[in-house]
C-alpha beads as a LAMMPS data file, in Angstrom:
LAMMPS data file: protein, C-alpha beads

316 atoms
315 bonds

1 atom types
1 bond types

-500.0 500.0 xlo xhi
-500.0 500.0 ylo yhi
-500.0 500.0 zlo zhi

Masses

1 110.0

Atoms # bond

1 1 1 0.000 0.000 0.000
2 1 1 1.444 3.381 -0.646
3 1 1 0.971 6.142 1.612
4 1 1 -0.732 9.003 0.512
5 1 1 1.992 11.471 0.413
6 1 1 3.314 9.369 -2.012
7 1 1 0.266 9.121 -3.791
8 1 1 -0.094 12.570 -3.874
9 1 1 3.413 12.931 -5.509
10 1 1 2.700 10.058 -8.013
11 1 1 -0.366 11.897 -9.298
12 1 1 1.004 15.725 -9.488
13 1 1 4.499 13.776 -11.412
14 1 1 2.343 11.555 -13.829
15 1 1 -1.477 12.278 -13.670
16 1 1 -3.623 10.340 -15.515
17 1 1 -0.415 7.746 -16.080
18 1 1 -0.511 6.837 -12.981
19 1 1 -3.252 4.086 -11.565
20 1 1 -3.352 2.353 -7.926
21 1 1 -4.223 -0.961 -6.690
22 1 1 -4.389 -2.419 -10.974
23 1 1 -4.988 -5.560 -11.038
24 1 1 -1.699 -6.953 -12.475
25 1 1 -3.400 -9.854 -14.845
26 1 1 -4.858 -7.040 -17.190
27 1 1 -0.889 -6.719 -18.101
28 1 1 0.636 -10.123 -18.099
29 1 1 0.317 -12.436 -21.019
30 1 1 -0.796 -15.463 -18.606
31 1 1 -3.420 -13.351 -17.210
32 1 1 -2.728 -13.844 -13.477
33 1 1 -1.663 -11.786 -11.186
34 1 1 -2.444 -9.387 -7.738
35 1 1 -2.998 -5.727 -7.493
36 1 1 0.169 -3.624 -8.180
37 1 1 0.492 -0.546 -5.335
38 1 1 0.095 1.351 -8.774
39 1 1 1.279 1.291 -12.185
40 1 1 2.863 3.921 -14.261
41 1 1 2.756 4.693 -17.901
42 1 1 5.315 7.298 -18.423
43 1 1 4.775 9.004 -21.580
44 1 1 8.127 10.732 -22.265
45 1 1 11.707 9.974 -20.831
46 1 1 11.810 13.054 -19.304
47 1 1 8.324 12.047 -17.525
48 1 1 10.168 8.833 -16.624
49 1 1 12.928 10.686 -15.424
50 1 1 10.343 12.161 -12.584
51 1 1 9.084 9.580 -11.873
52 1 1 12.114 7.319 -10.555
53 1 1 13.053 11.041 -8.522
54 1 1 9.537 10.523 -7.221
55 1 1 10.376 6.584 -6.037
56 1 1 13.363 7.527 -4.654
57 1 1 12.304 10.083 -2.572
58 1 1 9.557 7.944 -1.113
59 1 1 11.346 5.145 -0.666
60 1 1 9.044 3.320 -3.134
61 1 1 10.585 -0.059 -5.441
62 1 1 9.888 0.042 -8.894
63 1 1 9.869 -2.917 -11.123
64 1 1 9.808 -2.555 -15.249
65 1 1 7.318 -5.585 -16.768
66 1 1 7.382 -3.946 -20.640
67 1 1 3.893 -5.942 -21.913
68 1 1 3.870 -8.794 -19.332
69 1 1 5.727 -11.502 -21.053
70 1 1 8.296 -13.869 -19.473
71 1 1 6.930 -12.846 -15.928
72 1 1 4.317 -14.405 -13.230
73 1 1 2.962 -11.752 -10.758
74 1 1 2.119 -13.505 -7.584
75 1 1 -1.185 -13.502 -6.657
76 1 1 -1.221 -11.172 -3.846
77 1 1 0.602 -8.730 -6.176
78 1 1 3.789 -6.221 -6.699
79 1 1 4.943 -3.623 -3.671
80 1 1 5.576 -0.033 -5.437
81 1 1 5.547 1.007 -8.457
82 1 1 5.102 -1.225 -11.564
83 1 1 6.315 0.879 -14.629
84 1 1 5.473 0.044 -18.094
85 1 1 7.161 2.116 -20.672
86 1 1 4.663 2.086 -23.720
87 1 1 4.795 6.051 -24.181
88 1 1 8.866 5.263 -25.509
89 1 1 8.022 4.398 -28.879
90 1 1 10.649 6.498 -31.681
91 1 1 11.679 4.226 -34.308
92 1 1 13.903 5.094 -37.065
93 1 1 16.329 4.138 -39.497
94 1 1 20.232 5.758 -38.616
95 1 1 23.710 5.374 -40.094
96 1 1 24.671 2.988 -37.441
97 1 1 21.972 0.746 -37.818
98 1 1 17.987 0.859 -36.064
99 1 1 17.694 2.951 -33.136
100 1 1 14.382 1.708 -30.887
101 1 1 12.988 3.029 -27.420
102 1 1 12.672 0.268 -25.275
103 1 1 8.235 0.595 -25.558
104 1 1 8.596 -0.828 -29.506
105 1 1 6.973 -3.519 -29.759
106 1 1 8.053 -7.225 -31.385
107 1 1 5.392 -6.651 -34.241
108 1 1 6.527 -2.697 -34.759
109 1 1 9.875 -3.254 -34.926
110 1 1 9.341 -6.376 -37.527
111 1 1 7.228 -4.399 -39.783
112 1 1 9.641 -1.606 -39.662
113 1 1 11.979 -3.722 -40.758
114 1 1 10.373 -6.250 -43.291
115 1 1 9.147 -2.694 -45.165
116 1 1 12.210 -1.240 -45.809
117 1 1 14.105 -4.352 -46.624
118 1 1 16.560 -4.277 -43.459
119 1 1 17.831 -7.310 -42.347
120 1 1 19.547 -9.284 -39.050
121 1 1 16.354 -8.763 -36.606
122 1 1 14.452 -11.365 -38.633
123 1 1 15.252 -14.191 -35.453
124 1 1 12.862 -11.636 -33.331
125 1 1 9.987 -12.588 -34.897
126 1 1 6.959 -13.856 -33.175
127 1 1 8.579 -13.307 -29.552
128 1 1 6.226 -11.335 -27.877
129 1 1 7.160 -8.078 -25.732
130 1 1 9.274 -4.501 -26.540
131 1 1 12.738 -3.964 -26.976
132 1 1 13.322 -2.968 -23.497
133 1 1 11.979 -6.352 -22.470
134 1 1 14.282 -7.707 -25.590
135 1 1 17.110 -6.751 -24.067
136 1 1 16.966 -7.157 -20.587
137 1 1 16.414 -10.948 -21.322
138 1 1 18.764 -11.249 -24.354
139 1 1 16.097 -12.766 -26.304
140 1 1 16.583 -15.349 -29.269
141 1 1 16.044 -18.023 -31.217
142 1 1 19.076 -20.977 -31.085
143 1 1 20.786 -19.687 -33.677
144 1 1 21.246 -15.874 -32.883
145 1 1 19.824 -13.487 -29.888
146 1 1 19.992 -10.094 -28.939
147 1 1 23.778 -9.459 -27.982
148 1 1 24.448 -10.641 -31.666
149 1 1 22.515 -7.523 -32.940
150 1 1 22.883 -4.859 -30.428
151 1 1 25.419 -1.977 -30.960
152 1 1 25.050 -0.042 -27.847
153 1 1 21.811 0.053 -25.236
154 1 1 20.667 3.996 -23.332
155 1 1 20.029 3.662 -19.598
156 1 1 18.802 5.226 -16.932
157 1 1 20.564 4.363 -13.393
158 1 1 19.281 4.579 -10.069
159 1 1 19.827 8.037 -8.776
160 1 1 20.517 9.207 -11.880
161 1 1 18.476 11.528 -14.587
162 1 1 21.277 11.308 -17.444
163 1 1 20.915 9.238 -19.555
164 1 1 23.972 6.543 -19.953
165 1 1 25.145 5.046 -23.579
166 1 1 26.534 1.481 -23.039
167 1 1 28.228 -0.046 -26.180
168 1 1 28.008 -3.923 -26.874
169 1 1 31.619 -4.100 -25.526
170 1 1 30.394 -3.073 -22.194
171 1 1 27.823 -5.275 -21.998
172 1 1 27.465 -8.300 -20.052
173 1 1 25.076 -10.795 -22.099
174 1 1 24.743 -14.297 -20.657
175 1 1 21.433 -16.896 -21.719
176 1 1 18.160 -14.903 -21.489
177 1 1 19.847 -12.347 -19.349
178 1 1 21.922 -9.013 -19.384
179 1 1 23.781 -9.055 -16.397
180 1 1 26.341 -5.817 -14.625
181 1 1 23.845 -2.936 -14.737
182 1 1 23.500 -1.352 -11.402
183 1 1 20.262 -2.398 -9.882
184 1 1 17.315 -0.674 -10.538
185 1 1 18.391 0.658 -13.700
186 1 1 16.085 0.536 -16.839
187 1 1 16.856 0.005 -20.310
188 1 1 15.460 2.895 -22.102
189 1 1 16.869 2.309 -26.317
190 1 1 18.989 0.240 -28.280
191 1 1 20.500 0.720 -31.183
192 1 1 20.455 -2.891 -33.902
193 1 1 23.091 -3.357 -36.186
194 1 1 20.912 -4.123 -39.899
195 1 1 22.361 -5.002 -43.263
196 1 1 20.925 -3.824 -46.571
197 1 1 18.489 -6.551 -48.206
198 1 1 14.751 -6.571 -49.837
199 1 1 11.348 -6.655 -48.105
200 1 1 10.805 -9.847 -49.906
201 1 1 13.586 -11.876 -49.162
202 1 1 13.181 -10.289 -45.086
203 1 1 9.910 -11.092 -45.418
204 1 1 10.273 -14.389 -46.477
205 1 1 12.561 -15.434 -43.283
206 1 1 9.831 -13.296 -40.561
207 1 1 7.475 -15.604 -41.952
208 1 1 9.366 -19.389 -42.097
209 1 1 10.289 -18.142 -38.423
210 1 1 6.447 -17.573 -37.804
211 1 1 5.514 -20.714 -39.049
212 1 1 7.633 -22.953 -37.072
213 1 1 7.081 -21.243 -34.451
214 1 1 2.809 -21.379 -34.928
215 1 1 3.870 -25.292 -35.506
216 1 1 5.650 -26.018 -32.240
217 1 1 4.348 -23.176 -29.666
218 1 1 0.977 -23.106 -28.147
219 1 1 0.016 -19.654 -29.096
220 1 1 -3.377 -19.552 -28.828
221 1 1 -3.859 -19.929 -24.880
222 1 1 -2.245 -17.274 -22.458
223 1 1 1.178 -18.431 -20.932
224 1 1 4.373 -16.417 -20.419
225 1 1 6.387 -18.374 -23.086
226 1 1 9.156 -20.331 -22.116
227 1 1 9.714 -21.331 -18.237
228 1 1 12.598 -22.797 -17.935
229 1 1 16.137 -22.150 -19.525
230 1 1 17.496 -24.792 -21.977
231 1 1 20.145 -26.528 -19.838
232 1 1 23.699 -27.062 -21.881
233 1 1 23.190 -29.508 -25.055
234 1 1 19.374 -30.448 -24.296
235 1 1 16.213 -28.996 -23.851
236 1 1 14.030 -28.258 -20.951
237 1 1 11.115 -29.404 -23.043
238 1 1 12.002 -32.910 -24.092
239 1 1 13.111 -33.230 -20.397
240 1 1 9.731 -32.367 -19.383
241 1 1 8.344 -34.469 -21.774
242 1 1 10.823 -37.392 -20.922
243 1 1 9.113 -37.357 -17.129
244 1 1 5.871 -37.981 -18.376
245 1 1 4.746 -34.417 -17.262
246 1 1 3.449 -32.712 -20.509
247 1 1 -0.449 -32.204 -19.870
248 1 1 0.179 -32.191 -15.956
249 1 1 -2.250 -30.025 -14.211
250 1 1 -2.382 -28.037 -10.869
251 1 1 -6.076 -26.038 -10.670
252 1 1 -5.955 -24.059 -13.664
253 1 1 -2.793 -24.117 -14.872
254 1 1 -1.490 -27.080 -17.104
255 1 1 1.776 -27.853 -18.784
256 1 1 1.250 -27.474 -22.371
257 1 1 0.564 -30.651 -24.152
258 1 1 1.483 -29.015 -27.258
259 1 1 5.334 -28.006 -25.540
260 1 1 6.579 -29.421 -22.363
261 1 1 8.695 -25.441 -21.777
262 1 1 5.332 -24.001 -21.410
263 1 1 2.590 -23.563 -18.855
264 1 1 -0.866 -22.679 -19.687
265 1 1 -3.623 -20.719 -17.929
266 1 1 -6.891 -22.918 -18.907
267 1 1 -9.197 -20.405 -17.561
268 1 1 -9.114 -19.757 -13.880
269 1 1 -5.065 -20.500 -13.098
270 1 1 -3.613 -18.588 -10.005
271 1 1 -0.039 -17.959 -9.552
272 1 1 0.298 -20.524 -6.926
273 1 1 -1.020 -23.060 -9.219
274 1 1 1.947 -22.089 -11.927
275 1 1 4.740 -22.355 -9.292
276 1 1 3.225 -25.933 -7.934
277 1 1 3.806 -26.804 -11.856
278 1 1 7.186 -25.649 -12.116
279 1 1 8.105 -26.778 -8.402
280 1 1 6.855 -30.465 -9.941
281 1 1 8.787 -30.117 -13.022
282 1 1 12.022 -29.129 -11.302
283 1 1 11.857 -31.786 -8.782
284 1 1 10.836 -34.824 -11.436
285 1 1 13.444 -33.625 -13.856
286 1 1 15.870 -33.289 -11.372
287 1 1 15.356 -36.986 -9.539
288 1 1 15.118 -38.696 -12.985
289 1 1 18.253 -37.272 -14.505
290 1 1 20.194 -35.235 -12.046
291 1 1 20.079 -31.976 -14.334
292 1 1 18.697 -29.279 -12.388
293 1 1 16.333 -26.795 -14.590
294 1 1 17.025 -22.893 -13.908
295 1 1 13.481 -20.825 -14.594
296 1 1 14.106 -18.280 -17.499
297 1 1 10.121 -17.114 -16.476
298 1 1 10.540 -13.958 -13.584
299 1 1 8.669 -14.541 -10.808
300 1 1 7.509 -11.198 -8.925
301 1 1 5.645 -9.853 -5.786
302 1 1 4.576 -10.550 -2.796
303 1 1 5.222 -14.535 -2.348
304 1 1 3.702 -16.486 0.383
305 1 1 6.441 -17.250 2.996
306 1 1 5.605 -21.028 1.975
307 1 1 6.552 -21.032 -1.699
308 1 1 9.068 -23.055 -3.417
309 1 1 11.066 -20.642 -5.540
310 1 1 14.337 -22.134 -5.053
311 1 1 15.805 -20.849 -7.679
312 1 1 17.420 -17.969 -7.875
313 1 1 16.626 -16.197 -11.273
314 1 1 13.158 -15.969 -10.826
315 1 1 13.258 -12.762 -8.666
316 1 1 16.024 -11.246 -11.032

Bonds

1 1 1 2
2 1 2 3
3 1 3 4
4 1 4 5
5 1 5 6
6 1 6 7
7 1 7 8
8 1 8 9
9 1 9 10
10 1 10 11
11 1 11 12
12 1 12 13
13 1 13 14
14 1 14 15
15 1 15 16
16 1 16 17
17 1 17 18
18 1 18 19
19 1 19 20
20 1 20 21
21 1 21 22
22 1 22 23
23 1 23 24
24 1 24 25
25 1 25 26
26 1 26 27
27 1 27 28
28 1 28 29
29 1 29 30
30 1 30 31
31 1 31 32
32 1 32 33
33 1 33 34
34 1 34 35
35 1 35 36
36 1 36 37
37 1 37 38
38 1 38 39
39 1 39 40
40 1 40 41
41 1 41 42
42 1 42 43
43 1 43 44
44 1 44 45
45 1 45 46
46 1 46 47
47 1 47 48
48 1 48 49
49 1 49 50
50 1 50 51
51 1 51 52
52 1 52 53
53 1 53 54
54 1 54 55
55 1 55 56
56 1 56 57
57 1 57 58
58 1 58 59
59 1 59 60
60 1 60 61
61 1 61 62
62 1 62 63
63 1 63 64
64 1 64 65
65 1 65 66
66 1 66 67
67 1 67 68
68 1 68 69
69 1 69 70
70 1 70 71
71 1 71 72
72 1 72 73
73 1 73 74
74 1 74 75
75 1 75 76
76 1 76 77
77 1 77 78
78 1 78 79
79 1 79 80
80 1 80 81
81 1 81 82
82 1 82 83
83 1 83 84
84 1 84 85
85 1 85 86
86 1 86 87
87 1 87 88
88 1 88 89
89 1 89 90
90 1 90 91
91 1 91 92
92 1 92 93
93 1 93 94
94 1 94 95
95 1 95 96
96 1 96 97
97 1 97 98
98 1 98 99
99 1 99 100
100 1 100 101
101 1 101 102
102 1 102 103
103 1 103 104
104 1 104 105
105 1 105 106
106 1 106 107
107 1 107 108
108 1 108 109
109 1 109 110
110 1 110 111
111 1 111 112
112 1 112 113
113 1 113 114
114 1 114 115
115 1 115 116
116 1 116 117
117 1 117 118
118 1 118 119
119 1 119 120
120 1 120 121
121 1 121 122
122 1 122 123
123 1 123 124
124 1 124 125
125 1 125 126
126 1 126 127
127 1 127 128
128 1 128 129
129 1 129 130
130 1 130 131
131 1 131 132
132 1 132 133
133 1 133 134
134 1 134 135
135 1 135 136
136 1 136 137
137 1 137 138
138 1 138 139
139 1 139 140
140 1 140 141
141 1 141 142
142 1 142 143
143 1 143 144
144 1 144 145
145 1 145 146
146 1 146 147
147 1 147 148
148 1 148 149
149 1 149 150
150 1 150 151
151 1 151 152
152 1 152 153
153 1 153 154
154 1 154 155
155 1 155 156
156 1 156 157
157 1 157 158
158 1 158 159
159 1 159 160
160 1 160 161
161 1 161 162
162 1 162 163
163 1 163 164
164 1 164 165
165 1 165 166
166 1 166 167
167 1 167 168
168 1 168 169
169 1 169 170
170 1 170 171
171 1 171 172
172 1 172 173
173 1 173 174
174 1 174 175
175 1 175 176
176 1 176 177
177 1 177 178
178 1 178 179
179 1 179 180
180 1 180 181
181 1 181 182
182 1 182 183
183 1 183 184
184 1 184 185
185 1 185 186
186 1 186 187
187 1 187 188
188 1 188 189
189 1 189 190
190 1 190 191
191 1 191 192
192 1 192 193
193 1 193 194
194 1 194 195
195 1 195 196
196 1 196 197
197 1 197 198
198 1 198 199
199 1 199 200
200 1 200 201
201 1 201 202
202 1 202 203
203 1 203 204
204 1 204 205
205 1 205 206
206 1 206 207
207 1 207 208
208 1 208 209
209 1 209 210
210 1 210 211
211 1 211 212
212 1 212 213
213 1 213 214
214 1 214 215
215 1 215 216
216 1 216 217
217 1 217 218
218 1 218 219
219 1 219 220
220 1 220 221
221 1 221 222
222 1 222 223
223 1 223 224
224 1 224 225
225 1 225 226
226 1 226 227
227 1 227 228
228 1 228 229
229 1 229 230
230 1 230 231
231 1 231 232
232 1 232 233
233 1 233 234
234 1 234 235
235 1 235 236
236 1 236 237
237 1 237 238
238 1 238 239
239 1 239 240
240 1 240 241
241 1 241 242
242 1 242 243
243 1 243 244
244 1 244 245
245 1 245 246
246 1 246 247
247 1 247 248
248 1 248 249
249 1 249 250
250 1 250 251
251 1 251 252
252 1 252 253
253 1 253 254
254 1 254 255
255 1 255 256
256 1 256 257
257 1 257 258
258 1 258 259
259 1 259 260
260 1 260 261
261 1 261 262
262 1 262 263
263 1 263 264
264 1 264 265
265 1 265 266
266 1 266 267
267 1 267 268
268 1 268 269
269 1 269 270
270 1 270 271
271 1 271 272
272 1 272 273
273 1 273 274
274 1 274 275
275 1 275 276
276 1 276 277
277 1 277 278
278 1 278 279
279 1 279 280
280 1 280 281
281 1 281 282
282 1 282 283
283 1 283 284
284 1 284 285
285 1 285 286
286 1 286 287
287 1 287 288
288 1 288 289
289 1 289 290
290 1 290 291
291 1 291 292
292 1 292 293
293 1 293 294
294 1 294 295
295 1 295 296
296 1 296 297
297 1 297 298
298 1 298 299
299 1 299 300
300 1 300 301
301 1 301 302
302 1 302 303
303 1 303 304
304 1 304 305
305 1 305 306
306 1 306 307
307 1 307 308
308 1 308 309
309 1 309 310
310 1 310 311
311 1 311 312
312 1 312 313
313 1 313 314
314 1 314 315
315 1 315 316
């Protein structure tokens, strides 16, 4: 709950982008989640900028979720401030390449691309969320991801209203993760390294990639795309599979029958019921063949003291 001086400064900073007590599975692609304290829409940088004075000042946490992908909210919601930075949305073609704010989305930034013939962003097609989201979790495909396209990344640190450039040098990319910012800080732009091709032949790969994707993914229920990491020279899926655990349900939530890496909300799933399937799928996996599966899914918000979340990316 946030106090109502607080309040008060969240609504003379923001306005009508700000909203308390939001129910957080309007914004999260399983559709589950608790109340966040409030949730802020920043419509500028420089509004963004205020804001995080505003949290600081108030002592108040903020946590980025971009459009809701790759994260479970728990079900008695997110302390402070949940920021969502759809009002960063310039796009354009530059000399060095394709400079995005971090509120582009997946679909945007593939158009964008696919029109004027630019190519080397093609592997981004189909996985959901906006750049800023992108990068933070070094998204992919097997055969390239993020930190193969990226030139440099704009930031804004805790504590800090200017605006830091970060080139590809300086960055620390590991699997589904970007690793060595300060804490807090939020990924604001990137800049892609493109080469020069035709909308055809661009188009042509964004929609193989599509395809096999549409063939192998359930995409037509709400889930939060993969859960677990691929552990070194196998996949978490045919691990999953391997136990006997694909179609395994706990109350609403189900492990996809369609892929073993994902977990389903069939209608009425709560977060505890998602983190019983994962809990079970960790545990199986790891009695039946010793390999011990790291959750690429963030888990966030207020956990009861008696959940398993053993490991420790999933309050990264």
């Amino acid at each position: 709950m946030i106090d109502p001086g607080a309040r008060r400064a969240l609504e003379s900073a923001l306005g009508d982008a700000v909203a308390f007590e939001v129910p957080m599975s309007r914004h999260t692609s399983l559709r589950i989640g608790g109340p966040a304290d409030a949730l802020a829409t920043p419509p500028s940088r420089e509004a963004l900028v205020t804001l995080l004075r505003v949290c600081r000042e108030h002592g108040l946490p903020h946590t980025v979720v971009g459009r809701g992908f790759n994260c479970l909210v728990a079900d008695a919601g997110i302390e402070g401030v949940v920021v969502k930075l759809d009002g960063l949305r310039r796009l354009e073609r530059v000399e060095a390449g394709v400079f995005a704010e971090a509120g582009v989305t997946h679909a945007t930034l593939t158009r964008f691309c696919v029109e004027r013939g630019l190519s080397g962003l093609e592997f981004g097609a189909g996985i959901p969320g906006v750049v800023g989201g992108w990068v933070a979790m070094n998204a992919g495909i097997g055969t390239r991801e993020v930190r193969d396209a990226v030139v440099e990344i704009e930031i804004l640190e805790p504590g800090s209203d200017a605006t830091l450039r970060m080139p590809r040098g300086a960055l620390c990319f590991e699997y589904r993760a970007l690793r060595g910012l300060a804490p807090g800080s939020i990924v604001v732009a990137a800049l892609f390294e493109v080469g020069e091709s035709t909308p055809e032949a661009v188009r042509a790969e964004v929609d193989r990639l599509l395809a096999q994707r549409a063939d192998s993914q359930p995409l037509n229920v709400p889930s939060c795309g993969s859960v677990f990491k691929n552990p070194e020279g196998d996949h978490a899926g045919r691990l999953i599979d391997a136990a006997g655990l694909k179609g395994e349900r706990a109350g609403g939530a189900q492990i996809s029958p369609v892929h073993a890496n994902f977990i389903a909300n069939t209608g009425n799933a709560t977060a505890r019921d998602v983190i019983e399937l994962i809990s079970r799928a960790r545990h199986v996996v790891k009695s039946e063949t010793g390999i011990e599966l790291e959750t690429e899914v963030r888990i966030l918000g207020r956990l009861d003291t008696d959940t398993d979340t053993s490991t420790p990316e999933e309050t990264r």
